[in-house]
Each structure stands twice: as C-alpha cells, then as structure tokens.
N, C-alpha and C positions, 0 to 999 in steps of 0.2 A: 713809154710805149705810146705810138700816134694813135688818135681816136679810129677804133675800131667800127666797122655796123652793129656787130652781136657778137657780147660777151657770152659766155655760157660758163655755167659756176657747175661742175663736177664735170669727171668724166666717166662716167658707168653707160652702159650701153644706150640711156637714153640719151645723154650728153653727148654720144657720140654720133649718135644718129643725127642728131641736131648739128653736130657739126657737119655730117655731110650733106645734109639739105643745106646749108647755110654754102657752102662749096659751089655745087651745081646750081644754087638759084646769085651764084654771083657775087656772093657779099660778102664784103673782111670779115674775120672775124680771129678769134681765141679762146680755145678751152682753159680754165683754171681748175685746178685739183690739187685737194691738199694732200695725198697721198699717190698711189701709182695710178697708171690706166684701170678702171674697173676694180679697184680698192676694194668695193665692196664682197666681190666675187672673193677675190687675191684672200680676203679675211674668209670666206665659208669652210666649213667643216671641208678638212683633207681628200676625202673620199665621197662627197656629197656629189645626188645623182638629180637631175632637176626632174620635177614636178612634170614638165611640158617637152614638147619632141624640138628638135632641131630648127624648123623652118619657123615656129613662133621665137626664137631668142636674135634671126637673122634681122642683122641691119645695113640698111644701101643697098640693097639687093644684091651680095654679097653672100653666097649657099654655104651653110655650115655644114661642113660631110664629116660623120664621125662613124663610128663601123657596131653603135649599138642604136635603141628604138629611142631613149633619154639621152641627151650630152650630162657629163660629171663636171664638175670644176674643171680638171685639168683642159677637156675639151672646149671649155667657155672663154677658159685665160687665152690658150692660142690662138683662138679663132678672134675674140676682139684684138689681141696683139699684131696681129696681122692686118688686120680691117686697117688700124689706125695706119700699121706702114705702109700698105699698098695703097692707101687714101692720101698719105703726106699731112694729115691730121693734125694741123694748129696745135698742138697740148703744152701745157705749159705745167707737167708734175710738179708735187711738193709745193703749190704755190697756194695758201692758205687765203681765203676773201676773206677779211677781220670785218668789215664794214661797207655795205652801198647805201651811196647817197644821191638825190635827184640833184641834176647840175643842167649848166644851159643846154648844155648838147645832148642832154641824156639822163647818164647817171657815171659819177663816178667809187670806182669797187678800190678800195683800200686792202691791199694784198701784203702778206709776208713770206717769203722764202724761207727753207728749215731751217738755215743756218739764224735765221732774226733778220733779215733784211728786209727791211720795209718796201713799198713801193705805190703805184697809182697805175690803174689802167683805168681810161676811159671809152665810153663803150654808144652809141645811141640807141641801142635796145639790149635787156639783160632776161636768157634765159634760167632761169634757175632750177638744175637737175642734181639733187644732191640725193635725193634716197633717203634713208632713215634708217638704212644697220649699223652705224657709224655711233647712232645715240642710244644706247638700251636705255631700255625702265628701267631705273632703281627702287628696288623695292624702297629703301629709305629704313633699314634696321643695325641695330649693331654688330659688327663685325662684316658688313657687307664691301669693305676693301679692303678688306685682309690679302694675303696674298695667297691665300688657298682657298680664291673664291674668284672664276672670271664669268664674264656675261656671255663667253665667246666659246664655242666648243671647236678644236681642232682634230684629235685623234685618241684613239684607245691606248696607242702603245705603253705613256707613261705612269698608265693607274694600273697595271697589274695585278693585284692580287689586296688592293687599295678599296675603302671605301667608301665608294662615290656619292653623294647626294647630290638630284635633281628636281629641280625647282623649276615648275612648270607643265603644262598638259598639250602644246602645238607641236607644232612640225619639227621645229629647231631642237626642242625636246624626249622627242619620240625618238628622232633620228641618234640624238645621243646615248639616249639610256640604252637602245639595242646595240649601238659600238661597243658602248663600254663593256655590257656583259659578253657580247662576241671576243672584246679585247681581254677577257679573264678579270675584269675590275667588278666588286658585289655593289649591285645598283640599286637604292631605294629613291624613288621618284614624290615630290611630296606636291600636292595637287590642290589647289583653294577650292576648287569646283568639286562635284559630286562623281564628275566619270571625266574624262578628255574629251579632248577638244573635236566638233565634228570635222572641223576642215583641213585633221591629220591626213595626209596623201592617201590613197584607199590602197596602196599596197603594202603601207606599212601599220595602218592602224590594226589591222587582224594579226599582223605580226607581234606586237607590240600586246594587245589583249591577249593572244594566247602564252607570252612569255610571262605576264602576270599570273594570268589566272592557273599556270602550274607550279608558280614559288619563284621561279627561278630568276624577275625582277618584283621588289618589293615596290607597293604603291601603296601611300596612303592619302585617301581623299577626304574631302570636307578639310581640308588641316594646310596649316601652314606654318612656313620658319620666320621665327621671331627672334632671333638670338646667333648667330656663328661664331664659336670657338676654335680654336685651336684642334680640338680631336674630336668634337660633338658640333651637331646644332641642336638648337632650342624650338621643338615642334609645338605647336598648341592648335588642338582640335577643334573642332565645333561649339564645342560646350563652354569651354573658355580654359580645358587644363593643359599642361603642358606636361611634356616626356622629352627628354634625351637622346637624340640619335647620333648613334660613335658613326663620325665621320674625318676622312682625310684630306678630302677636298670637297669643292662645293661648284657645281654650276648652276647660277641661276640664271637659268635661261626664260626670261619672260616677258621678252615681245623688246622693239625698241620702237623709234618715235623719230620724226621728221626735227632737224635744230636746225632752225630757221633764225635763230638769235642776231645773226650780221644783218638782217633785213627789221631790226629794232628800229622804229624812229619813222618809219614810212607809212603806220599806219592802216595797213592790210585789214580790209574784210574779211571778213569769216564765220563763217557757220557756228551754231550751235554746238557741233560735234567737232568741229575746230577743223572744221578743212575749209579750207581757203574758198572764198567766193573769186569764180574762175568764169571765165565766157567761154562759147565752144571753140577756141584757139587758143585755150589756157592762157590769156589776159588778166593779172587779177586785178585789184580796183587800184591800181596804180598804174598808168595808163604808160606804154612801152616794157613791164615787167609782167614777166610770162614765166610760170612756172609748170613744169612737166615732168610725168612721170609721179612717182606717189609721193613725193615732198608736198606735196601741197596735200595728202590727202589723211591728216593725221588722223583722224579716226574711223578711216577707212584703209588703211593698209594691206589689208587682207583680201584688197580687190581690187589694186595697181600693181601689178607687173611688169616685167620687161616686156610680156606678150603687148600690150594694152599700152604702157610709158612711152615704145618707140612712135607710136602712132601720135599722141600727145606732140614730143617735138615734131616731127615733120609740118604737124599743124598749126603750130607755132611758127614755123621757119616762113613757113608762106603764109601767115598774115605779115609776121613781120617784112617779107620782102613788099608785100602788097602796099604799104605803111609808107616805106622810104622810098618806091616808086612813084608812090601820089604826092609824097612830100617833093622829091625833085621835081614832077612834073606842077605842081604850082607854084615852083620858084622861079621867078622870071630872072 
C-alpha cells in the first residue's frame, strides 16, 4: 500500500467518524480493523438498548431515525453499515495492526489479514481508535477459561432452566442477570462491593434491586468467585470462608480495558491512572500519533463514549489536517 496521510487503527463509530473528517478535509487515508465494521457493537448483548438517544451516537452528520426514544444494537449495526456505504468509507476489515513503528515519513503499522498474511501500510499520521470491549479484565483465577465461562454476554435463550452465575455489579452485568431470569435461567449474581454499582443505567437499576430484594435473583455481596468448576464455583466471602455455588455456566462480566499492546516500544506518557497523556486534539507524547475515543482512557472508561469519542476524532482530523498543511506549505 502507497503512503497514506492517516492511518486510523479500528473501525467503531469513532474510527469512523475520523474517517469521514479525514474525507472532507481532503486527505488519503485507511481504516484498519481486526474484526468487522463496529466489531465492538456486532459483539454486544443481542437485544441491548443504549444508555443515550439517537442524535448523540450520529456521525458525519448523518440522522439516525429509529422508531423508539434509545436505538438497540440492531438499530446501531445498520445505521453505521450504511454511513460507511453511503460514505465509500476506506475500511480495510479483518486487518489486524501487530505492530507501529516511527519511520521517516511517519510511522509504519505492521498488519496481518485472518487468513496469516502479513503486510505494511505506511501512513504520516496514525489515529488510534480501538475501544476497549475487545479486552475484558481477567479476573486471573482457576478455571476462568473453561468453556462454561465467557466475558461476553449475548442472550437468554440457551440457559433455560440452567444455573447461571454472574460476576459483577455494572451495566453489562445488570443487564444480564435481568435477561437471564426473564429468559427462565435461575440467576445468582456475585458482587466484590457491598451494593452495585451507582452508574447502572437509572432504568434498570430499580429493575434489577426490586428482582433481588423479592428472591427471585440471588445476589451475594461483599463476596467473591475464587474457584470455577465444572458444576459449582468457589465463593469466598468477606471474612475469608468460602461455600459452593451449583453452577452451569459462568459469566464474568467485569469491566474490560483499552490493549494498546502493538503501540509497545514507542514510549507513551501517561497518567497515574494509566490514561494516556493526550493534548486537547488528542496528541499523545509521540508527536503525529493521536489517539481517540476511550482507548486512551484506561482508567476512566466509564466516561468516554461514542457520545464524547466522535468529537475526540473530528479533533484530531483537523489538527492533523492543520499539521500537513503547514508542513507543505514550508516545503519549498
């Protein structure tokens, strides 16, 4: 591939956004993603309703019309699927960035295709929009990749009359434990904190408390799984003892985290709290690398969105246009 202006590393709505400011302000460019358009979305729970109204998830100015007050997954996949078509949207799916490294013109992104094919794109500025559902926290205990345990929750249908444990106290979690007892699966919830989480969506937290507090989901707080078997996990409480909970399957859902791993070797600033030291055009300290959207913001995840991420690239896209127009214009 010929040297690009701006690579951009994912393609989820803020990657996408970036490509279309990268469009309109004039300059080559190509999306890379290891998985499909909006990967991250394409993985959320089957029937999941967003947090936020339509006109915050809109990017290119581009109107999302759906026919309720929140879009669902299903309405979020079309609506980017289309954006990228009616855009003509550079994307280059399934194309995994192994490695970027600073080069004379830039940086060059060391890519693989699924089949194993290696490759090079080089690029003179590189956005970096990867997200962070792609990486859960592992807890880090025995039996945590088993196969009757994922990080990833999809639907109720296939736990029936099964018993589920859930591992964790957020959104991802709440929103589970209520499918599955909806879906007929008996749901104990096991919780490290003392009550859940306060930044459960406010429609579904009172949901979620009154399904407890009449029996009908089990929660145990202060307590946590230390052990997954085969038909049980291994709970241990506060105090240090542990009990047995007959379980069929296990989702632990509890939180994931920005993997910034191919950007090893470059030396990145960064915070205390491990989010990226960034300028107000999300520049980080490696000067033409620009990351947007809540990859950069690992320990603040909980307050970068798609509402918030789109805005990140646009601002990105014009400094970097601003960058390569001062650099031509000083080249004689």
């Amino acid at each position: 591939m010929s040297l690009v202006d701006v690579a951009i590393v994912g393609a989820g709505p803020v990657g996408l956004a970036a490509a279309i400011a990268c469009k309109r302000a004039g300059l080559s460019y190509v999306v890379l993603e290891k998985g499909c358009v909006v990967n991250a979305i394409f993985e959320y729970p089957t029937y999941m309703t967003f947090f936020t109204t339509a006109p915050e998830l809109e990017i290119g100015n581009h109107p999302m019309v759906t026919g309720h007050d929140k879009p669902d997954r299903r309405d979020a996949l079309m609506y980017y699927r289309l954006v990228t078509q009616r855009e003509a949207l550079n994307v280059e799916q399934y194309t995994e960035v192994t490695q970027l490294h600073a080069a004379p013109a830039g940086f060059t992104l060391a890519v693989e295709k699924r089949d194993g094919t290696p490759g090079v794109v080089e690029a003179r500025r590189v956005v970096v929009a990867t997200g962070y559902y792609d990486n859960p926290h592992v807890i880090g205990i025995p039996g945590e990749d088993s196969e009757n345990v994922s990080h990833y929750y999809t639907e109720a249908h296939p736990f029936l009359g099964l018993n589920v444990t859930v591992i964790g106290a957020g959104n991802s979690a709440a929103d589970a434990a209520l499918d599955l007892w909806r879906g007929g699966a008996q749901v104990t919830m096991v919780v490290r904190a003392p009550e859940l989480k306060s930044t459960i969506k406010y429609w579904v937290r009172p949901d979620l408390e009154n399904r407890i507090k009449e029996g009908s989901i089990a929660a145990h707080f202060d307590s946590r799984v230390v052990e997954i078997h085969p038909d049980h996990v291994t709970v241990q409480r506060e105090d240090g003892t542990t009990w047995n909970l007959p379980t069929h399957f296990t989702f632990a859902l509890t939180g994931y985290r920005p993997d910034l791993s191919f950007l090893s070797g470059l030396g990145l600033s960064q915070h205390p709290d491990e989010c990226l030291v960034l300028d107000e055009h999300y520049q980080s300290s490696v000067p033409g690398l620009f990351v947007a959207g809540s990859a950069g913001f690992a320990g603040k995840t909980n307050q970068v969105f798609i509402e918030n991420g789109r805005h990140h690239a646009v601002a990105a896209v014009e400094e970097i246009a601003r960058q390569l127009s001062a650099r031509e214009l000083a080249t004689p």
